[in-house]
VOGU-3710 file (C-alpha; in Angstrom, 3 decimals, decimal comma):
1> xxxxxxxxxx> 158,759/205,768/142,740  157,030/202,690/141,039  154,263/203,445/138,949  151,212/202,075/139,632  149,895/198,664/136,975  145,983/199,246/138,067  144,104/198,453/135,115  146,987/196,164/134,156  146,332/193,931/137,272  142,711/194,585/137,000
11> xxxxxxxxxx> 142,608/193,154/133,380  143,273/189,638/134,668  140,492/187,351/133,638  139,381/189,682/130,912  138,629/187,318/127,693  140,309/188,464/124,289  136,446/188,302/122,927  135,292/191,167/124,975  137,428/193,854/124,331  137,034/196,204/121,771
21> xxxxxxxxxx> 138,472/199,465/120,189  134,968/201,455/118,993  133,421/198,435/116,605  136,667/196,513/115,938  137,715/193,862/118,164  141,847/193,616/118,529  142,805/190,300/118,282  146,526/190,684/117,753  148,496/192,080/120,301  149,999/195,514/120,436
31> xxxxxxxxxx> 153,855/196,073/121,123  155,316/198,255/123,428  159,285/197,634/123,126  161,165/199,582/125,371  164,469/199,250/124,710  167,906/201,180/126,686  171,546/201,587/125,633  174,655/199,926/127,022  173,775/198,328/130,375  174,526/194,593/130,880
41> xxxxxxxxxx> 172,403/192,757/133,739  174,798/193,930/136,708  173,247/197,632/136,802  170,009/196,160/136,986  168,186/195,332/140,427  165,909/192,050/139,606  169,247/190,060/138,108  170,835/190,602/141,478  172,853/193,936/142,224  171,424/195,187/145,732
51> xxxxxxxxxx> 172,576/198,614/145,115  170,936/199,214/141,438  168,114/201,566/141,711  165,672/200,362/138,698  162,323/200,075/140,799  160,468/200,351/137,506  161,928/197,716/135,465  162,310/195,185/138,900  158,235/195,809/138,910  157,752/194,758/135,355
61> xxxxxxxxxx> 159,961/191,472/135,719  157,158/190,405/138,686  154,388/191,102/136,331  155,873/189,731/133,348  158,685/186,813/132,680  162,584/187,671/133,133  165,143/186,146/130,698  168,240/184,940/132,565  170,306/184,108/129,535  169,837/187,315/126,886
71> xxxxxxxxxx> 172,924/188,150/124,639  173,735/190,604/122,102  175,574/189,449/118,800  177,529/193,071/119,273  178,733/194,590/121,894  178,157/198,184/120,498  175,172/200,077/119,085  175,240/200,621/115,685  176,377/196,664/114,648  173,862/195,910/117,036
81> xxxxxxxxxx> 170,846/197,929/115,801  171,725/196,985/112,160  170,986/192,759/113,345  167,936/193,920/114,957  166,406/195,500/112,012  167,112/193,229/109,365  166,520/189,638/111,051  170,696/189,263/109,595  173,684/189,243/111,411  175,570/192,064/110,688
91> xxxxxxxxxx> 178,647/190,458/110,044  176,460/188,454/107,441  175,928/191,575/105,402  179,201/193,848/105,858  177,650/195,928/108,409  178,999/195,043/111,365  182,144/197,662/111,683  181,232/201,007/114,014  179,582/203,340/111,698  180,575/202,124/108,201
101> xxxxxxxxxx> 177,452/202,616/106,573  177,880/199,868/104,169  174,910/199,150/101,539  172,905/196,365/101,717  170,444/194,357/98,578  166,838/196,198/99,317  165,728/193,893/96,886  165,985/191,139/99,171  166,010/192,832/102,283  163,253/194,853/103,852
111> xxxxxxxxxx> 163,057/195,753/107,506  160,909/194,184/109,899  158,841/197,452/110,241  158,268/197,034/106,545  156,755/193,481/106,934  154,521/194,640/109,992  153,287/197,633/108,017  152,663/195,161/105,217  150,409/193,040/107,785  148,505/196,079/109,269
121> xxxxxxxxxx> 149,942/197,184/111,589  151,228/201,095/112,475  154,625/201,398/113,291  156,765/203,977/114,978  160,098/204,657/116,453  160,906/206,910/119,034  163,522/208,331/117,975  166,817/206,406/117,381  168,030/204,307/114,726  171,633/204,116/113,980
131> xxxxxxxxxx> 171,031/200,983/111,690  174,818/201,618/110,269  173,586/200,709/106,864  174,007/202,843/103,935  171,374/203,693/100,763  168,677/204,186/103,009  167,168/206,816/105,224  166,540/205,147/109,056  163,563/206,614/109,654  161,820/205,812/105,953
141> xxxxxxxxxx> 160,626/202,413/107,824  158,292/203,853/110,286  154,804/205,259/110,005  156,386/207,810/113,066  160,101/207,999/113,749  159,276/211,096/115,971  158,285/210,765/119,713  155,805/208,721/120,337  151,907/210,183/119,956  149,729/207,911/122,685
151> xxxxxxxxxx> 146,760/208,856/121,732  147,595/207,943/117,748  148,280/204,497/118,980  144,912/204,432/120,561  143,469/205,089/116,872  145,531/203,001/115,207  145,968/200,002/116,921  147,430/197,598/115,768  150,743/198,838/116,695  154,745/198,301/116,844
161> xxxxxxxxxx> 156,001/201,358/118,863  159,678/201,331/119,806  160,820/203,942/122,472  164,627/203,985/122,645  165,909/205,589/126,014  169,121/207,142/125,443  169,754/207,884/129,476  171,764/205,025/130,149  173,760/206,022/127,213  177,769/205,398/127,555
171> xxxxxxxxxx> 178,115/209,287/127,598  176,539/209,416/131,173  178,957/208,150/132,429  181,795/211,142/130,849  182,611/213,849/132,769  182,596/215,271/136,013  181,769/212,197/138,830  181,649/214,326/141,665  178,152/214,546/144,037  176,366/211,496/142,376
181> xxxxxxxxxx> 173,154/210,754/144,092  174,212/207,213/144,217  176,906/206,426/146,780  180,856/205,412/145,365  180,873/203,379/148,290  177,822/200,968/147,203  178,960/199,197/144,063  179,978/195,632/142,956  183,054/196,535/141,264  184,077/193,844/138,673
191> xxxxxxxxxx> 187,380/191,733/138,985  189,231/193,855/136,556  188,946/197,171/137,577  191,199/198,694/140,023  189,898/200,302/143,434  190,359/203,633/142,822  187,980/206,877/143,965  187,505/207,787/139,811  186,494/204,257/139,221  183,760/204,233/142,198
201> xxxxxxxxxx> 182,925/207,345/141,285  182,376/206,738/137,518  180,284/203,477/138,400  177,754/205,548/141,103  177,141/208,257/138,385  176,395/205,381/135,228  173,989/203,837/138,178  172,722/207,443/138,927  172,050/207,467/134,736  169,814/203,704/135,473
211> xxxxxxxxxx> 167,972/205,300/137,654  166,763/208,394/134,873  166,119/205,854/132,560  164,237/203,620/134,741  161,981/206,639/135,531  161,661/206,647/131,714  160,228/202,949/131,866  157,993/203,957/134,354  156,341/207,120/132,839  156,041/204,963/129,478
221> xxxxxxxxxx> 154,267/202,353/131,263  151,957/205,055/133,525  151,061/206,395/129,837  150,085/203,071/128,570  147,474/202,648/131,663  146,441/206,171/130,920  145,461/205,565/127,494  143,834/202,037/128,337  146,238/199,944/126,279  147,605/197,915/129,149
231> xxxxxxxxxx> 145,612/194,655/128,540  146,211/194,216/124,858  149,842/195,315/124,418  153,011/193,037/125,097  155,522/194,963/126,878  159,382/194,460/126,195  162,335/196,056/128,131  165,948/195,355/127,034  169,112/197,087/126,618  170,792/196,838/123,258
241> xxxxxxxxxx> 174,171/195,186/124,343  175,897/195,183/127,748  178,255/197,841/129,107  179,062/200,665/129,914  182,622/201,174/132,051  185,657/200,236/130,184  185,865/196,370/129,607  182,718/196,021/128,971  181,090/198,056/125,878  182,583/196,558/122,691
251> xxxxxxxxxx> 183,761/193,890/124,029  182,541/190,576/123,251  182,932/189,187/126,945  179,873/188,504/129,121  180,043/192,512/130,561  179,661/193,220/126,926  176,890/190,682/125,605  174,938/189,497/128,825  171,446/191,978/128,570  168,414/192,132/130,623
261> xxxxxxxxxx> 165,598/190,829/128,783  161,647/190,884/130,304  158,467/190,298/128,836  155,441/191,219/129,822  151,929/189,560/128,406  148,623/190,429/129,544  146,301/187,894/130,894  144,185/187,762/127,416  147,332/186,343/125,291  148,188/183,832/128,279
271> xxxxxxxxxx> 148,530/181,353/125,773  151,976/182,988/124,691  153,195/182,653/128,137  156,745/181,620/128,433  156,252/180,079/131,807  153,381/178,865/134,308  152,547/182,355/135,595  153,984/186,039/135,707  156,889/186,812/137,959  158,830/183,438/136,863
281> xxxxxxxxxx> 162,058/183,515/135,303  162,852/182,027/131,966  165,798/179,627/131,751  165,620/179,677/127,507  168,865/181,189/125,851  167,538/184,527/123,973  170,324/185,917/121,333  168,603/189,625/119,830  168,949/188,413/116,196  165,644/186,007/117,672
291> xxxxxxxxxx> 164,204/189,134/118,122  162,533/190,344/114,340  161,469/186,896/113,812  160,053/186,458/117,176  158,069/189,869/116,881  156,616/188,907/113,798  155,576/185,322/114,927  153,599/187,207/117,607  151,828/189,552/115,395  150,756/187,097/112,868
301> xxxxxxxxxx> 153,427/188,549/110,369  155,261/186,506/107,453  158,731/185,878/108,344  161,141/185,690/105,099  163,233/183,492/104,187  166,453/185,311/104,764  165,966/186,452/108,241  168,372/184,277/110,290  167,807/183,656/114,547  165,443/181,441/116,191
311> xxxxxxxxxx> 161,232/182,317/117,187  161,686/182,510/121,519  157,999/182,903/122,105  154,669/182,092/121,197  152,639/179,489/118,964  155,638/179,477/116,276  158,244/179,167/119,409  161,547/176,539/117,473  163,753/174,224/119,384  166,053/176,644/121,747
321> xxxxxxxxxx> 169,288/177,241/120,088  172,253/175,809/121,737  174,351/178,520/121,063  174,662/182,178/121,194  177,321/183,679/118,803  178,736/187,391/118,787  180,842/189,144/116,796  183,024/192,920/117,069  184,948/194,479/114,317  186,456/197,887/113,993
331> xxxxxxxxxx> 185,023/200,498/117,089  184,604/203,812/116,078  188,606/204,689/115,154  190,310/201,653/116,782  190,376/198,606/114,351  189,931/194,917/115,961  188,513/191,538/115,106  186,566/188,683/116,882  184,224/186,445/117,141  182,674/184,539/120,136
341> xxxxxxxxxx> 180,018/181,645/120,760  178,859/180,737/124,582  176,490/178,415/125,856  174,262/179,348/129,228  177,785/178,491/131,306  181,395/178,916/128,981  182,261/181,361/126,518  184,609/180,820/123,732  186,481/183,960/121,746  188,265/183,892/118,861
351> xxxxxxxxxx> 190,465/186,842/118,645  191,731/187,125/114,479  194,043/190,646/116,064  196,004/188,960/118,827  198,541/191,303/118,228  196,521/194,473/119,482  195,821/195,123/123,255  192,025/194,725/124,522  192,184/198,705/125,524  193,083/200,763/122,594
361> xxxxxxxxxx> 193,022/204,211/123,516  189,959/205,503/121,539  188,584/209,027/122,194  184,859/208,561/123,654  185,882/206,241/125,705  188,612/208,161/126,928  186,281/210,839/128,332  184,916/208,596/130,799  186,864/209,363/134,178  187,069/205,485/135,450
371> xxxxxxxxxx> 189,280/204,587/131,842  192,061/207,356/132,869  191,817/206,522/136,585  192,622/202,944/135,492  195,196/203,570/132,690  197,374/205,660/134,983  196,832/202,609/137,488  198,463/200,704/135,091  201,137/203,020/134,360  201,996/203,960/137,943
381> xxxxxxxxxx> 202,833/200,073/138,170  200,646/199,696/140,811  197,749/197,453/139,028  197,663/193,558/139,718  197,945/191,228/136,586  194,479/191,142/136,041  193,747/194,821/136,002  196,777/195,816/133,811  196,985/192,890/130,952  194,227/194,494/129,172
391> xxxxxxxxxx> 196,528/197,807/128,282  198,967/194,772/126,624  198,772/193,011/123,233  196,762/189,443/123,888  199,099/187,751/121,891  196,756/184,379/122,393  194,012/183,419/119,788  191,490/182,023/121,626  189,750/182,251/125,381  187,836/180,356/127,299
401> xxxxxxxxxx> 186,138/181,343/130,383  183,118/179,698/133,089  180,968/182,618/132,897  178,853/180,862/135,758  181,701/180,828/138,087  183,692/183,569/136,565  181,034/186,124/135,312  183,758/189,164/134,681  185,883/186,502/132,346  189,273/187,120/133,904
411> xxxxxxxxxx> 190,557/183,324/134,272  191,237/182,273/130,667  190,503/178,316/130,879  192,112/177,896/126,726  195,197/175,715/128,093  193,695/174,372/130,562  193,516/170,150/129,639  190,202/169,315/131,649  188,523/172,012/129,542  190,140/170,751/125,752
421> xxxxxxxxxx> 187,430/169,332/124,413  184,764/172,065/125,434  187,199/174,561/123,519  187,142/171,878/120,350  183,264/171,690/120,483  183,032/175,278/120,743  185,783/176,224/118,046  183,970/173,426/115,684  180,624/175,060/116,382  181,915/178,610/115,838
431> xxxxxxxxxx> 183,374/177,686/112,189  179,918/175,866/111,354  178,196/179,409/112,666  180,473/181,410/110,411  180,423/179,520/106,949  176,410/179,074/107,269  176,014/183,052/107,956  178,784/184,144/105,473  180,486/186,294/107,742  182,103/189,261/105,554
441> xxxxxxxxxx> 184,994/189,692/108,521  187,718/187,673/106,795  189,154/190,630/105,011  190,305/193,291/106,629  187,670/196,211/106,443  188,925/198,125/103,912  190,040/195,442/101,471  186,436/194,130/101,625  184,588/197,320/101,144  186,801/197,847/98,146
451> xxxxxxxxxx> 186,653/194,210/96,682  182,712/194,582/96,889  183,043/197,823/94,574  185,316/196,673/91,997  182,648/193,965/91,376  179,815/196,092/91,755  178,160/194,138/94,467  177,338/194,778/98,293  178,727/193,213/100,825  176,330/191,025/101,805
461> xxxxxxxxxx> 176,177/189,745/98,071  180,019/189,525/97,516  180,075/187,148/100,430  178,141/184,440/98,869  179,714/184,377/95,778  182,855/181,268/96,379  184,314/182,986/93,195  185,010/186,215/94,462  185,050/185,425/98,102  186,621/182,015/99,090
471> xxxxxxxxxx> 185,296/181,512/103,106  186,283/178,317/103,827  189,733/179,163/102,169  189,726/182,283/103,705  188,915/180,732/107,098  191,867/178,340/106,812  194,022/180,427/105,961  193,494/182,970/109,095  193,436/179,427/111,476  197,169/178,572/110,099
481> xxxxxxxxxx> 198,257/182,257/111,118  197,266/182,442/114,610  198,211/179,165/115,774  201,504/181,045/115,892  203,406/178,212/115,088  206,749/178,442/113,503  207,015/175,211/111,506  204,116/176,471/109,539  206,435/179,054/108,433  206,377/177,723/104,630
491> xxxxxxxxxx> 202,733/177,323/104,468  202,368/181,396/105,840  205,314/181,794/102,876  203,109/180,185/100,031  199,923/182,388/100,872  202,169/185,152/100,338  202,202/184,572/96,238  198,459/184,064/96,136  196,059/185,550/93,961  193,540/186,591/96,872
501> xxxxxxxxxx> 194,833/189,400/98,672  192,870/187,991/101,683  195,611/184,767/101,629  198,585/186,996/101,254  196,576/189,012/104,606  196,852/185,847/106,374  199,992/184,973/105,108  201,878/188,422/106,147  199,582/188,195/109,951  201,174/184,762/110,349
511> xxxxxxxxxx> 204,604/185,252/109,751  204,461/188,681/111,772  203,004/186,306/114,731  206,215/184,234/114,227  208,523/186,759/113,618  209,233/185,814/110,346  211,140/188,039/108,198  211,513/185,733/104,361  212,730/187,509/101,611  209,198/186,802/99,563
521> xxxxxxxxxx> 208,165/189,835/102,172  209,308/192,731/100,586  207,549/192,812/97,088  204,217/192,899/99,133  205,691/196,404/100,092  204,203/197,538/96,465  201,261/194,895/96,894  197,882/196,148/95,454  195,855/195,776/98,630  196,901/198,524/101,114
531> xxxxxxxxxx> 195,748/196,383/104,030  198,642/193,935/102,881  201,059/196,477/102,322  200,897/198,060/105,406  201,118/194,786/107,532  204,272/193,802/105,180  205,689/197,664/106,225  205,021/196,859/109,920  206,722/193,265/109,438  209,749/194,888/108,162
541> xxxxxxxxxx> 210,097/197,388/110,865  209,964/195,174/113,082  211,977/192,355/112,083  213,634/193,507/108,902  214,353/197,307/107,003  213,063/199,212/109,685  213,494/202,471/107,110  212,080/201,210/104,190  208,814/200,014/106,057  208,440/203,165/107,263
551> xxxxxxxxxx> 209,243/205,108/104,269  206,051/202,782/103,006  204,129/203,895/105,931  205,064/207,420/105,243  203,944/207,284/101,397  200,612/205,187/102,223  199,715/208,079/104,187  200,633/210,875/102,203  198,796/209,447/98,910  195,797/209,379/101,208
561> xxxxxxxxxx> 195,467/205,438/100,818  192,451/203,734/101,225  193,118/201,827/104,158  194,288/204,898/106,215  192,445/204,246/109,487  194,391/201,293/109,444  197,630/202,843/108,611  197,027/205,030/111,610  196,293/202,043/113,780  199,402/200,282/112,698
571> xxxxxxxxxx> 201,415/203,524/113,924  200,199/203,455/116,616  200,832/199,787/117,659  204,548/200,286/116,472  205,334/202,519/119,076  207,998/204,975/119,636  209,632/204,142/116,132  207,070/205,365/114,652  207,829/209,285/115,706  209,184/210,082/111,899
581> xxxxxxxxxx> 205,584/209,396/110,503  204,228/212,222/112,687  204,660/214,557/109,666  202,429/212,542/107,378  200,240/211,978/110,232  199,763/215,643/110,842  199,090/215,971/107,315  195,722/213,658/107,714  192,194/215,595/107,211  189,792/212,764/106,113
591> xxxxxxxxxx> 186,411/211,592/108,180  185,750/211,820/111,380  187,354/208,754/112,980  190,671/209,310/110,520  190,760/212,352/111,970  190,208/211,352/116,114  193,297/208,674/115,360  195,223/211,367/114,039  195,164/213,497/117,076  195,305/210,797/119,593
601> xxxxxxxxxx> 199,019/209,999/117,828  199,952/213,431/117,782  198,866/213,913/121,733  200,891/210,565/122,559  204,008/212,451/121,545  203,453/215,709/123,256  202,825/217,203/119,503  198,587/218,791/120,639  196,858/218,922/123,526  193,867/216,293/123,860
611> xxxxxxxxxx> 190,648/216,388/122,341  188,957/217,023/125,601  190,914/219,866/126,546  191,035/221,767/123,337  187,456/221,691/123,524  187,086/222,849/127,149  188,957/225,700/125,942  186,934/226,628/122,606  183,920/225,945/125,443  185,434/228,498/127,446
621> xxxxxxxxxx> 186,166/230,413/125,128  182,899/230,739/123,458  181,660/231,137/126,846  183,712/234,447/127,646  182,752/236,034/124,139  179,012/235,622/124,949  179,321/237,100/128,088  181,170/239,812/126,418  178,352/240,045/123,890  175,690/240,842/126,839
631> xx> 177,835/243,261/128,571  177,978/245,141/125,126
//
């Protein structure tokens, strides 16, 4: 049921001058941001899907201002959570791969909690971070990182209060799918997925999860009224990237990036209206790194120097940007690489692993019902084109799609003449993005944590120094590798002999692309980057000695390299000649993500049962012994 706005509506015509908190009049705004996890606009009612239930959040778009073009610069939490609390890409400071942890310079980069304490203000955070940056505690930031205390905000207004609602988290969509509230039968299924019971099934229960957290919204809203806060406190409700069925969540296409975004501002700060009155929509393109800087416009805060994005509302509102730009690395234990840039109508990806398939088997996402159902579509051989090329390697660089006339970005437009030169103005656009942000993502992962420790830097200050980190070069480079074209074949050769790793990375990429097999290959076997050595052991297997780049593989793996996640991954994209390394494999007993790509290599060849079912059975298990217990 809809709560009920009274004294919001009833505030109307209210002047700033006559409200007061005991003696003190508040003449900067309170924030209530209510944020949600991985739901892109199609599970939400007021952006157009009939069969959403999100009565709560369709209420505050016709009392406040709904964003039509609102994008996330990752498609997954953690990246995504790291941009929003710094003001700074995450790719711009090494943070931007699932749950790396990577530090950052505190000396030159606070939070933006720290800057609205700093300005008055009394901050909290209910309750999660997951800022994926190392050195730091999360929660050190906030005045309250606990659940939120209503009637402290009352006393201490001012305020910033975040509420995070983890209900429409990916994980309610795992499990059993069976007697959902909402019906299989009422869905928009997207383009890609196949028509299958799991699938409908798997979509009615993630809608059942919208409609918990949209309850959520509404009891956060009926608390605001309760505590008479409504008229002087901006409301925000957004999810922190798009998702949540397969093909969507980490994924840098519009079901990954395209977020509901509403504002709502009571009648007393109508001068930082977006639009003529409440209930319009707002055309503007939002990207959430505008976010920090836009939240401390509105409260009057200082906004430093380093915090990149563009102010989106209120007195300090800059020229709209004409891009929005995104970014994915490695997801939890599945490495990948790419970067995107879309306008309000096309979308342009660069993919820098065109060798890897779109759905890499990784183990959370795995648990979700709808990703089997649609994987043993595939295998069954009963899947269209569409719905199985995303279990294949891409094997193209770049896509284009018309996200206005194909939202679910299925018809790849990249070779298409009419659209050349919106692909060169994009590509152009995207390389301008990426040298003036210093994106970190030109080294493989674990060659660029480890080059930022042997100088003793971060990431995010090994980036910016040419010396140590070449971009342009580096950018080059990975451009002459995946155009994939064989007459650059001596060029891919001479990066091979240089004296940055990252250009022998390119180098080795380029000629596997080819299928290039020079002799100048095999010394890189010994190479002192591991990232390069195992791509030169992969290029061997599969176009020269097949043993001796798997005897490589096999002692990478056993001398517990550095880049072992990626060793894994590289197993795993070999295939069936890989079944010799399953020894070393076995012998793997790192971290936790090490350890998930371990088992999913042994369950591909029959070796353990899955994840899933070993702990159904320990589940069971445990289950039996403490009924046991009480009978005792």
């Amino acid at each position: 049921m809809i709560m009920r706005r009274r004294s919001f509506l009833v505030a109307v015509g209210i002047s700033a001058a006559a409200f007061a908190v005991g003696e003190k009049p508040i003449d900067r705004p309170n924030i209530l941001w209510l944020t949600c996890e991985d739901n892109n606009v199609h599970w939400v009612g007021c952006y157009g899907n009939p069969y959403a239930n999100t009565p709560n959040i369709d209420q505050l778009a016709a009392e406040g201002f709904q964003y039509m073009h609102c994008y996330a610069n990752a498609p997954v939490c953690a990246p995504s959570r790291s941009t929003w609390i710094t003001g700074i890409h995450a790719v711009s400071t090494g943070t931007h791969e699932m749950r790396s942890r990577n530090k950052i310079p505190f000396n030159l980069i606070q939070y933006y909690p720290d800057h609205l304490k700093a300005n008055g203000y009394y901050v909290g955070n209910d309750i999660k971070t997951d800022y994926n940056i190392g050195g730091r505690d999360d929660k050190e930031c906030w005045d309250n990182p606990g659940r939120v205390k209503w009637a402290q905000l009352k006393a201490s207004q001012p305020f910033f209060q975040v509420i995070n609602n983890t209900k429409s988290h990916e994980s309610k969509a795992h499990g059993d799918v069976e007697n959902t509230e909402h019906d299989p039968a009422d869905i928009q299924l997207r383009a890609y997925h196949p028509d299958l019971p799991d699938v409908r099934k798997s979509y009615a229960k993630y809608h059942d999860a919208m409609k918990n957290m949209d309850e959520d919204i509404g009891a956060a809203l009926a608390k605001l009224e309760e505590y008479g806060l409504a008229e002087n406190t901006i409301v925000i409700h957004n999810s922190d990237h798009g998702g949540v069925l397969p093909r969507s969540k980490r994924y840098v296409f519009n079901s990954g990036l395209h977020c509901p975004l509403i504002v709502r501002i009571p009648e007393r700060y109508k001068h930082l209206w977006p639009a003529e009155r409440p209930g319009m929509k707002v055309d503007r393109l939002v990207s959430l790194i505008d976010m920090p800087k836009t939240w401390l416009s509105l409260t009057g805060t200082p906004i430093p120097d380093v915090m990149q994005g563009t102010i989106f509302l209120g007195p300090q509102t800059e020229p709209e940007a004409p891009y929005h730009y995104a970014f994915r690395g490695r997801m939890d234990e599945r490495t990948e690489s790419a970067r995107a840039i879309c306008d309000k109508q096309f979308l342009y990806i660069r993919n820098y692993m065109p060798y890897v398939p779109w759905m890499q088997n990784l183990e959370f996402l795995w648990r979700m019902k709808a990703t089997k159902a649609w994987e043993e579509h595939v295998k069954s051989g009963k899947a269209t084109e569409v719905q199985s090329r995303y279990f294949k390697p891409k094997m193209f660089s770049e896509e284009l799609y018309d996200n206005v006339n194909d939202p679910d970005s299925v018809n790849n437009l990249i070779d298409k003449v009419e659209y050349a030169e919106i692909a060169k103005r994009m590509r152009k656009e995207l390389r301008k993005w990426q040298i003036e942000i210093y994106d970190s993502g030109l080294l493989p992962e674990f060659d660029m944590i480890k080059r930022a420790s042997d100088h003793n830097m971060t990431i995010y200050e090994m980036v910016r120094d040419p010396d140590i980190y070449n971009l342009p070069a580096l950018l080059e480079a990975a451009d002459v590798a995946l155009m994939q074209d064989p007459s650059n074949a001596s060029k891919l050769i001479k990066m091979l002999k240089h004296s940055d790793s990252g250009m022998r990375y390119w180098g080795i990429v380029g000629l596997f692309l080819i299928n290039q097999m020079p002799a100048e290959v095999e010394p890189l076997l010994a190479d002192d980057s591991h990232e390069v050595r195992a791509m030169a052991a992969w290029l061997n297997i599969r176009c020269g000695d097949r043993d001796k780049g798997l005897l490589t593989l096999d002692i990478m793996l056993r001398e517990n390299s550095y880049a072992t996640l990626k060793i894994l991954n590289i197993i795993d994209w070999i295939g069936d000649d890989a079944m010799s390394l399953m020894p070393a494999v076995r012998q793997v007993d790192h971290n936790r993500y090490e350890n998930d790509m371990r088992d999913n290599l042994l369950f591909k060849y029959g070796l353990i049962e899955s994840k899933q079912v070993r702990e159904k059975k320990v589940h069971k298990e445990a289950k039996k012994q403490g009924m046991s217990n009480e009978k005792n």
